[in-house]
mmCIF file as gemmi writes it, N, C-alpha and C atoms, coordinates in Angstrom:
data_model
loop_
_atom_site.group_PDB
_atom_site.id
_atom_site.type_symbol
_atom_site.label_atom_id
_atom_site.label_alt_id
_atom_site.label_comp_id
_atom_site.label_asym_id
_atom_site.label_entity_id
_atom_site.label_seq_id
_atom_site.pdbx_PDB_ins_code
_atom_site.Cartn_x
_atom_site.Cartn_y
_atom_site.Cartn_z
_atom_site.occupancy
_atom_site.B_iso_or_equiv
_atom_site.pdbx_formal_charge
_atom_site.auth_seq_id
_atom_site.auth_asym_id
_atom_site.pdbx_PDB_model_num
ATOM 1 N N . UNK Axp A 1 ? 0.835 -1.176 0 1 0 ? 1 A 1
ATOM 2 C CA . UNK Axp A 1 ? 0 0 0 1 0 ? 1 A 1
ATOM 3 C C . UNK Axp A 1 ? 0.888 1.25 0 1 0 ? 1 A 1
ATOM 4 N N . UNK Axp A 2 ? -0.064 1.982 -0.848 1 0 ? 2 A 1
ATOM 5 C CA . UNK Axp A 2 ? 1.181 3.269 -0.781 1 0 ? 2 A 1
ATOM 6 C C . UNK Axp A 2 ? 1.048 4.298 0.405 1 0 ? 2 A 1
ATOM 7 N N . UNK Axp A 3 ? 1.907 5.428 0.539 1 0 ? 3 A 1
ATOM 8 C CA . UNK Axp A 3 ? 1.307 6.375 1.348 1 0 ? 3 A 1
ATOM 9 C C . UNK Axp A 3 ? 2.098 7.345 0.939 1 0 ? 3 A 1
ATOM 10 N N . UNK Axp A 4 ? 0.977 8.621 0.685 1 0 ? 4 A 1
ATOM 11 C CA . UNK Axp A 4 ? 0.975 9.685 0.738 1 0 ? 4 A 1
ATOM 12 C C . UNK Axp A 4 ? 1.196 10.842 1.525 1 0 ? 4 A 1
ATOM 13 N N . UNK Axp A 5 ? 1.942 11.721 1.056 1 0 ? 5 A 1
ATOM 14 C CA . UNK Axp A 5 ? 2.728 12.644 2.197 1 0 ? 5 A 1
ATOM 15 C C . UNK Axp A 5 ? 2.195 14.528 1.673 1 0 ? 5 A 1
ATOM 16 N N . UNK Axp A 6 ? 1.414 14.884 2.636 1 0 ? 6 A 1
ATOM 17 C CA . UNK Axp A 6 ? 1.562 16.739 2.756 1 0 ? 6 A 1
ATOM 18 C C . UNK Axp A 6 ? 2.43 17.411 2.87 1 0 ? 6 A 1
ATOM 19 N N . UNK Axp A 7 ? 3.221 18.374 2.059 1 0 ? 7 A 1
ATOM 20 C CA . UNK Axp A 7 ? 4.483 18.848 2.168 1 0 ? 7 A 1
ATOM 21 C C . UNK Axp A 7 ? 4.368 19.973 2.619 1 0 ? 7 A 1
ATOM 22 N N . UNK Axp A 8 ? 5.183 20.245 3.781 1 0 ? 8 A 1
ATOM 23 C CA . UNK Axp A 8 ? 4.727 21.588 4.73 1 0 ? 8 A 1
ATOM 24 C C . UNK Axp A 8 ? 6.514 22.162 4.296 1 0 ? 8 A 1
ATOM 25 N N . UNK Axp A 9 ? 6.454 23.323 3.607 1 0 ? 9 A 1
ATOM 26 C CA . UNK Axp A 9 ? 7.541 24.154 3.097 1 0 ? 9 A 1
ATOM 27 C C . UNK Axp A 9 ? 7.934 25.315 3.951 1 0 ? 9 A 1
ATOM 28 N N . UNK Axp A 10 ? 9.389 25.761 4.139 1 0 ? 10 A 1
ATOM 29 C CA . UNK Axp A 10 ? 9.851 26.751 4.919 1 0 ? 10 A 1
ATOM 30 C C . UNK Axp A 10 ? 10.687 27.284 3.721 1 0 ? 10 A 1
ATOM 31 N N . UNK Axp A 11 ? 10.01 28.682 2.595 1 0 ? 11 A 1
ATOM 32 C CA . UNK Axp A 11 ? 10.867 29.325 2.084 1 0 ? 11 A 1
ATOM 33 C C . UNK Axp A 11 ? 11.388 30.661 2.372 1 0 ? 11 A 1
ATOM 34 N N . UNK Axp A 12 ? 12.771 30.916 2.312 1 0 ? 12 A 1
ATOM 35 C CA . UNK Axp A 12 ? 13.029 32.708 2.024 1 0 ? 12 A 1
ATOM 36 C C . UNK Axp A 12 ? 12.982 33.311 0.871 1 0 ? 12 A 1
ATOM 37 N N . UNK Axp A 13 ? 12.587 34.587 1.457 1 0 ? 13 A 1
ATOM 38 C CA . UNK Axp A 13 ? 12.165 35.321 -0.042 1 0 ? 13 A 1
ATOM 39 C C . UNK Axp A 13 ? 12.741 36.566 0.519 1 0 ? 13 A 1
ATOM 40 N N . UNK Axp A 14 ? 13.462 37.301 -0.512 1 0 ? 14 A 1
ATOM 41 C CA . UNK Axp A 14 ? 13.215 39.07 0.335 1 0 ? 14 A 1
ATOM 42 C C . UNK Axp A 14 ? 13.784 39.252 1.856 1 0 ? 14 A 1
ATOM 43 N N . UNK Axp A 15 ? 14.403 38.436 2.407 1 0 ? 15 A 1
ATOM 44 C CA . UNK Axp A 15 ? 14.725 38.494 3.688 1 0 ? 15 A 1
ATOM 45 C C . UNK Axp A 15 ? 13.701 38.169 4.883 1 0 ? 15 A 1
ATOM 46 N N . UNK Axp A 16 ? 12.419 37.353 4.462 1 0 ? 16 A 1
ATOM 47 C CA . UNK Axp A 16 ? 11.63 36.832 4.743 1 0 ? 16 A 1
ATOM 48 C C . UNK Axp A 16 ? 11.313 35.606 4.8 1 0 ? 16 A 1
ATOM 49 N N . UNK Axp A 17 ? 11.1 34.992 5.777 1 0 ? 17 A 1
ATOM 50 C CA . UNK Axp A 17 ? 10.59 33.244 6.196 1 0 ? 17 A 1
ATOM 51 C C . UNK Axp A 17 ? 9.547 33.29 5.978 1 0 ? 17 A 1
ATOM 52 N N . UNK Axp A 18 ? 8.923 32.491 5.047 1 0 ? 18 A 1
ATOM 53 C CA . UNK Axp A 18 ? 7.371 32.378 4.453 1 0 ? 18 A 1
ATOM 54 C C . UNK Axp A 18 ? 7.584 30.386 4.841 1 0 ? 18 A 1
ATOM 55 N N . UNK Axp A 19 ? 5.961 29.975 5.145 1 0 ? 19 A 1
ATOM 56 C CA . UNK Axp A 19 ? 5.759 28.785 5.294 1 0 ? 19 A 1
ATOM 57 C C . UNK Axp A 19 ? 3.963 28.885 4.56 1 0 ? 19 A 1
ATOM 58 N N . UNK Axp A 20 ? 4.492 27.745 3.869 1 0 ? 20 A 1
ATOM 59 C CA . UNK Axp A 20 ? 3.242 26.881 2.741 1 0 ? 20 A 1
ATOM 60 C C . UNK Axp A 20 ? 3.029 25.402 2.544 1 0 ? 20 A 1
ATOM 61 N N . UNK Axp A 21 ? 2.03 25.402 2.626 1 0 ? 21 A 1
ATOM 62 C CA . UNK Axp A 21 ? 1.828 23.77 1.784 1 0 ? 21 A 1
ATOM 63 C C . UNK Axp A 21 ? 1.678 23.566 0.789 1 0 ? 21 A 1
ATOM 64 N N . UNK Axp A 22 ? 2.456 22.219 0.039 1 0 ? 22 A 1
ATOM 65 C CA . UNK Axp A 22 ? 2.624 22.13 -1.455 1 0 ? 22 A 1
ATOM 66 C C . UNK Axp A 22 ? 1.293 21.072 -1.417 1 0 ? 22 A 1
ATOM 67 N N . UNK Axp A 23 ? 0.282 21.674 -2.052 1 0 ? 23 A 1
ATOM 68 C CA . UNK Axp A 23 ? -1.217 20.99 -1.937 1 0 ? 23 A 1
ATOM 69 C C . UNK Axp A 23 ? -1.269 19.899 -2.824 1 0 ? 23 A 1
ATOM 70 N N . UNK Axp A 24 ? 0.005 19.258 -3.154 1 0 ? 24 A 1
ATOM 71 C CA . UNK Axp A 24 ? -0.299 17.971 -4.312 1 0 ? 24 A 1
ATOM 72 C C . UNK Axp A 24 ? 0.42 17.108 -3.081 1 0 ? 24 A 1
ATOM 73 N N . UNK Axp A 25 ? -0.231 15.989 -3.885 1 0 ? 25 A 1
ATOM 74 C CA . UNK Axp A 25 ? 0.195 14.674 -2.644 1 0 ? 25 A 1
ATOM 75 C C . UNK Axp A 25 ? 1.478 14.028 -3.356 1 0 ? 25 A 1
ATOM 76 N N . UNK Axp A 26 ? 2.616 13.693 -2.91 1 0 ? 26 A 1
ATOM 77 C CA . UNK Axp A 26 ? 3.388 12.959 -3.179 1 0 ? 26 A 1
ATOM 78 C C . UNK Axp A 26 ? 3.663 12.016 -2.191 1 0 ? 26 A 1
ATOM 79 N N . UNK Axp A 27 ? 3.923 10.708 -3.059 1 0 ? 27 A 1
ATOM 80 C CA . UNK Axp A 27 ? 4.726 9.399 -2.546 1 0 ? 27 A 1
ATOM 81 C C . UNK Axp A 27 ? 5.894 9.303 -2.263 1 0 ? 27 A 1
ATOM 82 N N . UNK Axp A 28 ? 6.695 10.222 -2.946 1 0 ? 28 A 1
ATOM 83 C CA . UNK Axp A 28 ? 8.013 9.921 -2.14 1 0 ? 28 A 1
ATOM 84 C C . UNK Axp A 28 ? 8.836 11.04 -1.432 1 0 ? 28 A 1
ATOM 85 N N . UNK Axp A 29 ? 9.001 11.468 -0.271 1 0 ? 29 A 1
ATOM 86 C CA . UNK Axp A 29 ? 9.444 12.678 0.381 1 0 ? 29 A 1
ATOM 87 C C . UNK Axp A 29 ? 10.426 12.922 -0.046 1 0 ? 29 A 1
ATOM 88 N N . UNK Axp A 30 ? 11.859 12.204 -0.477 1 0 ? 30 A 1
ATOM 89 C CA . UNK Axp A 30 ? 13.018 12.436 -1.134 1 0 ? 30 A 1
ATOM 90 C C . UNK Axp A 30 ? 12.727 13.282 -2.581 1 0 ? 30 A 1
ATOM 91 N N . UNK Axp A 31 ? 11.785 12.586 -2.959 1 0 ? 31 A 1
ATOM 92 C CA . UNK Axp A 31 ? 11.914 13.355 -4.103 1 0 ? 31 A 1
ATOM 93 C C . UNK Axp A 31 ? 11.185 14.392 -4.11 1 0 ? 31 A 1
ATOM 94 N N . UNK Axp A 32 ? 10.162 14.36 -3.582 1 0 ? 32 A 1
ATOM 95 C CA . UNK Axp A 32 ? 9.583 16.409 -3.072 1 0 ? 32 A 1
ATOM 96 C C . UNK Axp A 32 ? 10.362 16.994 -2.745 1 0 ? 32 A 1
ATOM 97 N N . UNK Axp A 33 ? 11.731 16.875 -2.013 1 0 ? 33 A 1
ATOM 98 C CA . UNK Axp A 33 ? 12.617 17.553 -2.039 1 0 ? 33 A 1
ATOM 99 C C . UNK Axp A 33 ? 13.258 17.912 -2.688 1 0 ? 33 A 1
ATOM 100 N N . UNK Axp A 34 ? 13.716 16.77 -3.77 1 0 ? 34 A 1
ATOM 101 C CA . UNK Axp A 34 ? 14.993 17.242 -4.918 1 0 ? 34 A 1
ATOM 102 C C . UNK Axp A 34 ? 14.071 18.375 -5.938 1 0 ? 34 A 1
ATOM 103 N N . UNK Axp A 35 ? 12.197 17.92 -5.388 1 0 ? 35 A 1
ATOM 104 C CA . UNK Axp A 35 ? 11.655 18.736 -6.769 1 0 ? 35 A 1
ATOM 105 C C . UNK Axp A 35 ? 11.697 20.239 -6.828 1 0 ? 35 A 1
ATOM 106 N N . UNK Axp A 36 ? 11.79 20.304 -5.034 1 0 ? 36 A 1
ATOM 107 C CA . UNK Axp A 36 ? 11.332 21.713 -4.555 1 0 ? 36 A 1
ATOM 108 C C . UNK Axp A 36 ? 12.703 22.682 -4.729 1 0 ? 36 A 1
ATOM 109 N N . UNK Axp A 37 ? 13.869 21.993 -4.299 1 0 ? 37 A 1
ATOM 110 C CA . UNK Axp A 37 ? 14.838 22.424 -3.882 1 0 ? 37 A 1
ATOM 111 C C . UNK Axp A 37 ? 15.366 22.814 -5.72 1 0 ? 37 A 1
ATOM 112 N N . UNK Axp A 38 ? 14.896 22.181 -6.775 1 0 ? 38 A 1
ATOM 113 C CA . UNK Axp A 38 ? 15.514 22.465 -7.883 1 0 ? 38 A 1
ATOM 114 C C . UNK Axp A 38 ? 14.524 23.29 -8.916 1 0 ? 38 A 1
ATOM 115 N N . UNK Axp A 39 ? 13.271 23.571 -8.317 1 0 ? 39 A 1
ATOM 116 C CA . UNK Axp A 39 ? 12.513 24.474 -8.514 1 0 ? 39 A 1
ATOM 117 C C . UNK Axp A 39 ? 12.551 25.805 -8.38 1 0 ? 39 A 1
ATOM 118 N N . UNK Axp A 40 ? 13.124 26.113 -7.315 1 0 ? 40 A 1
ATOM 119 C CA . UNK Axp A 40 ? 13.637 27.229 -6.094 1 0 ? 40 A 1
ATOM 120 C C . UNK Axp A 40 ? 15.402 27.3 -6.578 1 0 ? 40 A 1
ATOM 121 N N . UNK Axp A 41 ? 15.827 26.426 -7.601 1 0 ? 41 A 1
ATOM 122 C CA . UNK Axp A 41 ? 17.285 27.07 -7.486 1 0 ? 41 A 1
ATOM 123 C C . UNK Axp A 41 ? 17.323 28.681 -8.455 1 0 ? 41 A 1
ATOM 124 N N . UNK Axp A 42 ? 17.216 28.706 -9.421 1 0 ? 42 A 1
ATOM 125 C CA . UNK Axp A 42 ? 17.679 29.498 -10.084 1 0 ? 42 A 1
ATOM 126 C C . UNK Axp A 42 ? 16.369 30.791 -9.75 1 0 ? 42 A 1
ATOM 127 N N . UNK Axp A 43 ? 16.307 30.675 -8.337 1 0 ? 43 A 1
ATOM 128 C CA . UNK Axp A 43 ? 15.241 32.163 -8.728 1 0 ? 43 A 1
ATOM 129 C C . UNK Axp A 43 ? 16.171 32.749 -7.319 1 0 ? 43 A 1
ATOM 130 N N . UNK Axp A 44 ? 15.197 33.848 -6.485 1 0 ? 44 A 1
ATOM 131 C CA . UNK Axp A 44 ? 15.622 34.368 -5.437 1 0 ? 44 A 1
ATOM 132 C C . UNK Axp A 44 ? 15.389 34.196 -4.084 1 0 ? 44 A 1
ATOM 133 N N . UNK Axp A 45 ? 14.516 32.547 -4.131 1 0 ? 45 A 1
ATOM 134 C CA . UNK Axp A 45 ? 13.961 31.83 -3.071 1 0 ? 45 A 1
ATOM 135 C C . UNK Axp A 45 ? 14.697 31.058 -2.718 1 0 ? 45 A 1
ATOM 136 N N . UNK Axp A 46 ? 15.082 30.617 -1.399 1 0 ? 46 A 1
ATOM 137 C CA . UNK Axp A 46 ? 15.391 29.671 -0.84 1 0 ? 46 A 1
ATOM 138 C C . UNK Axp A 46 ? 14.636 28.556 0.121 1 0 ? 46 A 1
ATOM 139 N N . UNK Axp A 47 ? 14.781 27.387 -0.547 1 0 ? 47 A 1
ATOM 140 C CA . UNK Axp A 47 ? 13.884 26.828 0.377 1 0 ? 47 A 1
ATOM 141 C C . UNK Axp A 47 ? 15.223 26.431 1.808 1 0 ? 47 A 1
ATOM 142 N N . UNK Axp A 48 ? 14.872 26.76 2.763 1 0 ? 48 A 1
ATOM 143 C CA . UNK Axp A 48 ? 15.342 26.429 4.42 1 0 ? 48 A 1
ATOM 144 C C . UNK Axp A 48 ? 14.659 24.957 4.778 1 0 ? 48 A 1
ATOM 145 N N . UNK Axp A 49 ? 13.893 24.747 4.709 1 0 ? 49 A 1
ATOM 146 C CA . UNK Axp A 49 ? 12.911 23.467 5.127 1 0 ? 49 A 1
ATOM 147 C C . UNK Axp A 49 ? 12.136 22.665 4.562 1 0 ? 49 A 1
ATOM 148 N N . UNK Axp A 50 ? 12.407 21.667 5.077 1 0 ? 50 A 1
ATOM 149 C CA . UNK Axp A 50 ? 10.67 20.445 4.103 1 0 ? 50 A 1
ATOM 150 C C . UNK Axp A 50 ? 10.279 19.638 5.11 1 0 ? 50 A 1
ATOM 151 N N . UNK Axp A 51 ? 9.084 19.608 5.452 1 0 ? 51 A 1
ATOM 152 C CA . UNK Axp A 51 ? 8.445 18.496 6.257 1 0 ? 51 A 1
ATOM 153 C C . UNK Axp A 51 ? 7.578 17.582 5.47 1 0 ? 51 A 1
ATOM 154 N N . UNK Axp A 52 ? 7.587 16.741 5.279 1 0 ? 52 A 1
ATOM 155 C CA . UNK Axp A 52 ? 6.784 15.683 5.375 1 0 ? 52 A 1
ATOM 156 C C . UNK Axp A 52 ? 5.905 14.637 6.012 1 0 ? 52 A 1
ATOM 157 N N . UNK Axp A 53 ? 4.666 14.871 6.022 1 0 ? 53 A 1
ATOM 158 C CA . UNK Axp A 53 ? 3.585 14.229 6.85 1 0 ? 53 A 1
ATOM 159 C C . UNK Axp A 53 ? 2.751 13.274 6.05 1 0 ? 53 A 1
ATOM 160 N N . UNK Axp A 54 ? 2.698 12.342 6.594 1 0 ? 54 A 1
ATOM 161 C CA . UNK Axp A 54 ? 1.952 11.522 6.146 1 0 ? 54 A 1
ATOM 162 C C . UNK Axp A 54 ? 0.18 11.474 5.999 1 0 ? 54 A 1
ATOM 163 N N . UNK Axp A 55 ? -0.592 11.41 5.229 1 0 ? 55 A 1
ATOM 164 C CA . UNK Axp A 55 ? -2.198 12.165 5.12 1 0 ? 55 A 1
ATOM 165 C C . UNK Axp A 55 ? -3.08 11.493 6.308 1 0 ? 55 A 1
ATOM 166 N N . UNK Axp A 56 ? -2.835 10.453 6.903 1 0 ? 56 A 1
ATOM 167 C CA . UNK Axp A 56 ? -3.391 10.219 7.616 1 0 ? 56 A 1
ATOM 168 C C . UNK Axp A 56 ? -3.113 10.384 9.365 1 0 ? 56 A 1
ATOM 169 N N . UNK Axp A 57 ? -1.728 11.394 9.249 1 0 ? 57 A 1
ATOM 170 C CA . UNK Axp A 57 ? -1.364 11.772 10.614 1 0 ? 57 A 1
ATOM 171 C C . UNK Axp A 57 ? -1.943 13.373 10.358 1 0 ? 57 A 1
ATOM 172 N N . UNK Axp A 58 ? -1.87 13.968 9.118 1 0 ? 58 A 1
ATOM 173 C CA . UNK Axp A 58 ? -1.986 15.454 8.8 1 0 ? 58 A 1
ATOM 174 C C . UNK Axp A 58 ? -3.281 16.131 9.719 1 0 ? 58 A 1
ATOM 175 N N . UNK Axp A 59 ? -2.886 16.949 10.256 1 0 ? 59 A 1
ATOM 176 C CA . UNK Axp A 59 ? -4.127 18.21 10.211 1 0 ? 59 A 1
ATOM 177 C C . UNK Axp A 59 ? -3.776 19.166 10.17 1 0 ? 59 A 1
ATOM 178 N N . UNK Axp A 60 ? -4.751 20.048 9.869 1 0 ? 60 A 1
ATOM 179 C CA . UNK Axp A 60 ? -4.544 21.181 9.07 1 0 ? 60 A 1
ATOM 180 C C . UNK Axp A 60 ? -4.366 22.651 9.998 1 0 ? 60 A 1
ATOM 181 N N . UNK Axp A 61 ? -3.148 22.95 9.851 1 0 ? 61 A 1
ATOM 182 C CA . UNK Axp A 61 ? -2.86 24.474 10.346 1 0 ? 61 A 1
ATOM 183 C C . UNK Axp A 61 ? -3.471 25.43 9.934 1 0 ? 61 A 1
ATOM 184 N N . UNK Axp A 62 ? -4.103 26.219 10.797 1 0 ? 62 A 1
ATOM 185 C CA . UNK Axp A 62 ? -5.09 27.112 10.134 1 0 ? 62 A 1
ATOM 186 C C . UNK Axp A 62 ? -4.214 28.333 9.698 1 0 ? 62 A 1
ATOM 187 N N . UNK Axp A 63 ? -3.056 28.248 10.731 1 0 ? 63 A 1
ATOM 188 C CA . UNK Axp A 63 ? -2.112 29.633 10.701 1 0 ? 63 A 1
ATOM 189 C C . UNK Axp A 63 ? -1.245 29.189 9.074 1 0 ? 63 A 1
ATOM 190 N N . UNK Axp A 64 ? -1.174 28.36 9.444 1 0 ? 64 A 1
ATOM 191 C CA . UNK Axp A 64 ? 0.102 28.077 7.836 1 0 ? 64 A 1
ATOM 192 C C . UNK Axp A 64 ? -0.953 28.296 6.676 1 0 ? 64 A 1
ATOM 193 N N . UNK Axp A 65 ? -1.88 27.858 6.813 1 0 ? 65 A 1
ATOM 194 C CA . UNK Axp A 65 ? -3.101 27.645 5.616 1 0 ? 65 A 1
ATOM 195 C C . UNK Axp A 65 ? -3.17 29.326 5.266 1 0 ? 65 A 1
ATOM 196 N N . UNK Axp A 66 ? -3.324 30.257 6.701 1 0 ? 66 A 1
ATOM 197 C CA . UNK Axp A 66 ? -3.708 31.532 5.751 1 0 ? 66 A 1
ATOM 198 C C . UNK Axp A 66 ? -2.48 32.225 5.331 1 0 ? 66 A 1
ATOM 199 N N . UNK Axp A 67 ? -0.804 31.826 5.793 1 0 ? 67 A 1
ATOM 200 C CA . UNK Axp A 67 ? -0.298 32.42 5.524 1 0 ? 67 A 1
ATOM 201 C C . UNK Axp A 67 ? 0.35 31.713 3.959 1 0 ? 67 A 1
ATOM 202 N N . UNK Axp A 68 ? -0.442 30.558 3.811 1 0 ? 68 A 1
ATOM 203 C CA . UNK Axp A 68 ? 0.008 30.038 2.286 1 0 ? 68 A 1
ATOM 204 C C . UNK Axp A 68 ? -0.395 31.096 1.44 1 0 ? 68 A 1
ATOM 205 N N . UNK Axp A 69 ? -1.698 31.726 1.64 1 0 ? 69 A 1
ATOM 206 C CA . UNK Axp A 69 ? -1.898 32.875 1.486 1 0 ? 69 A 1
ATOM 207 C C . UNK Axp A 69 ? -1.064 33.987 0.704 1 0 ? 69 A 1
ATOM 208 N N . UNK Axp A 70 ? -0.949 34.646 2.001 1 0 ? 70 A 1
ATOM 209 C CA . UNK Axp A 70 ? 0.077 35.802 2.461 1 0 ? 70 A 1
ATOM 210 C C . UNK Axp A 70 ? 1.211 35.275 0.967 1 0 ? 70 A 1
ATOM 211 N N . UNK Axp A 71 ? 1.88 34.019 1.128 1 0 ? 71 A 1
ATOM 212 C CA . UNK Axp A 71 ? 3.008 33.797 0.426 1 0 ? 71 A 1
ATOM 213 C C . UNK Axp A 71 ? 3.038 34.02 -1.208 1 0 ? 71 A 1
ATOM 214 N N . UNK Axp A 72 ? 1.559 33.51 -1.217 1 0 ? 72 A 1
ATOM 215 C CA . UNK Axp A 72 ? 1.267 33.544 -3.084 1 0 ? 72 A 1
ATOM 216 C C . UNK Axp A 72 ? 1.132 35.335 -3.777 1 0 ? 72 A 1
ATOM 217 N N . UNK Axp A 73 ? 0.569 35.758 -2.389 1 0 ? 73 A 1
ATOM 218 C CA . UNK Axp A 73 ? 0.175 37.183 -2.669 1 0 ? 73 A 1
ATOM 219 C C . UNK Axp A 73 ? 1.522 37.858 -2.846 1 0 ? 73 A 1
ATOM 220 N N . UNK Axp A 74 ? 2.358 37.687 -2.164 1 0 ? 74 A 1
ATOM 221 C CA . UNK Axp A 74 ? 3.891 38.29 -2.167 1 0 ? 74 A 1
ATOM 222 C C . UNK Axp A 74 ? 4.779 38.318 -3.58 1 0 ? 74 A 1
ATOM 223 N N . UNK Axp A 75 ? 4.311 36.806 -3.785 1 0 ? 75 A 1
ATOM 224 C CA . UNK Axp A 75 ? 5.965 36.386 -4.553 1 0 ? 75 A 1
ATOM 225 C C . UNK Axp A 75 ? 5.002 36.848 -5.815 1 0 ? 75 A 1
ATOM 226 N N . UNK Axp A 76 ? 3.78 36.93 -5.733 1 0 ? 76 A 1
ATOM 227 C CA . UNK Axp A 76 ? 3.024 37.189 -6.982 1 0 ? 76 A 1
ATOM 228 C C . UNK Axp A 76 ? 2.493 38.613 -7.491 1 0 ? 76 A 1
ATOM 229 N N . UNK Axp A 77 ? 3.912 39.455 -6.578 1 0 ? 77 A 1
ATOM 230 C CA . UNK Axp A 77 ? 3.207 41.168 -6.508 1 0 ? 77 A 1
ATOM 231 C C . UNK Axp A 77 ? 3.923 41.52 -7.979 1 0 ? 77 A 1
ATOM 232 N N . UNK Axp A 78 ? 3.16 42.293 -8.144 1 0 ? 78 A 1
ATOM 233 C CA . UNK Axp A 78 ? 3.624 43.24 -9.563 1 0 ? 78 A 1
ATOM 234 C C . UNK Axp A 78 ? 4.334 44.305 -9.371 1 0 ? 78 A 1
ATOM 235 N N . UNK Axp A 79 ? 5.382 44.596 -9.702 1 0 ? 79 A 1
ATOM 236 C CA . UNK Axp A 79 ? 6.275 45.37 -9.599 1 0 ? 79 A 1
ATOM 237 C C . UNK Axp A 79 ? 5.352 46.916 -9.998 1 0 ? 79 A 1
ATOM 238 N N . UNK Axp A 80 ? 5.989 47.733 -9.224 1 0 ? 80 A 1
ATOM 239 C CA . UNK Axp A 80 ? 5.256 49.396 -9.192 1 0 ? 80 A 1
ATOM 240 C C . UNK Axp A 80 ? 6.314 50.481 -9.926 1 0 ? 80 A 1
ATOM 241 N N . UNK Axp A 81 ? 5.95 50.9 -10.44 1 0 ? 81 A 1
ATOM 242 C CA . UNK Axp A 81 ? 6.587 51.815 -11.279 1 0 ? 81 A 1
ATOM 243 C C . UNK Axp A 81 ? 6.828 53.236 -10.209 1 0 ? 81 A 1
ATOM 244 N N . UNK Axp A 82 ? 7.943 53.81 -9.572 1 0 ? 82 A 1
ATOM 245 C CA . UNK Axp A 82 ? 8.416 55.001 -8.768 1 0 ? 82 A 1
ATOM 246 C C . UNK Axp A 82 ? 8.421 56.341 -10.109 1 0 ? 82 A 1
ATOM 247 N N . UNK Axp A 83 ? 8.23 57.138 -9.395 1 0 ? 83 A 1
ATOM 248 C CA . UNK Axp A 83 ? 7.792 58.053 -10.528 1 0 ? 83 A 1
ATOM 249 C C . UNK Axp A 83 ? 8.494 59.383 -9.429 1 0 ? 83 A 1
């Protein structure tokens, strides 16, 4: 039987510690790592952390959940033109 793992992420951005969940399920935690960590190389993020939980130990952080939030809104701001 297989089992499935929730990936609870610790990235920097900006001089900022942001934490998210990667909302797809993966089977193998090693490799959510190599995926994340080589996803995150060539930009200005660093991933610091990876947890892995298994779906049937998981519950759900309400604080991480809204600041998954917070994180998408950030890295997804549009640059402002200074005038």
């Amino acid at each position: 039987m297989f089992e499935y793992f929730i990936i609870t992420l610790w990235i920097e951005f900006n001089d900022r510690l942001y934490v998210t969940y990667d909302t797809s399920l993966h089977k193998d935690c090693k490799y959510a790592y190599h995926y994340h960590k080589e996803k995150l190389q060539d930009t200005n993020k660093k991933l610091v952390a990876l947890k892995c939980t298994n779906t049937s130990q998981f519950k759900l952080d309400k604080r991480i959940y809204e600041l998954t939030h917070l994180y998408v809104k950030d890295i997804n701001k549009k640059p402002t033109l200074k005038r």
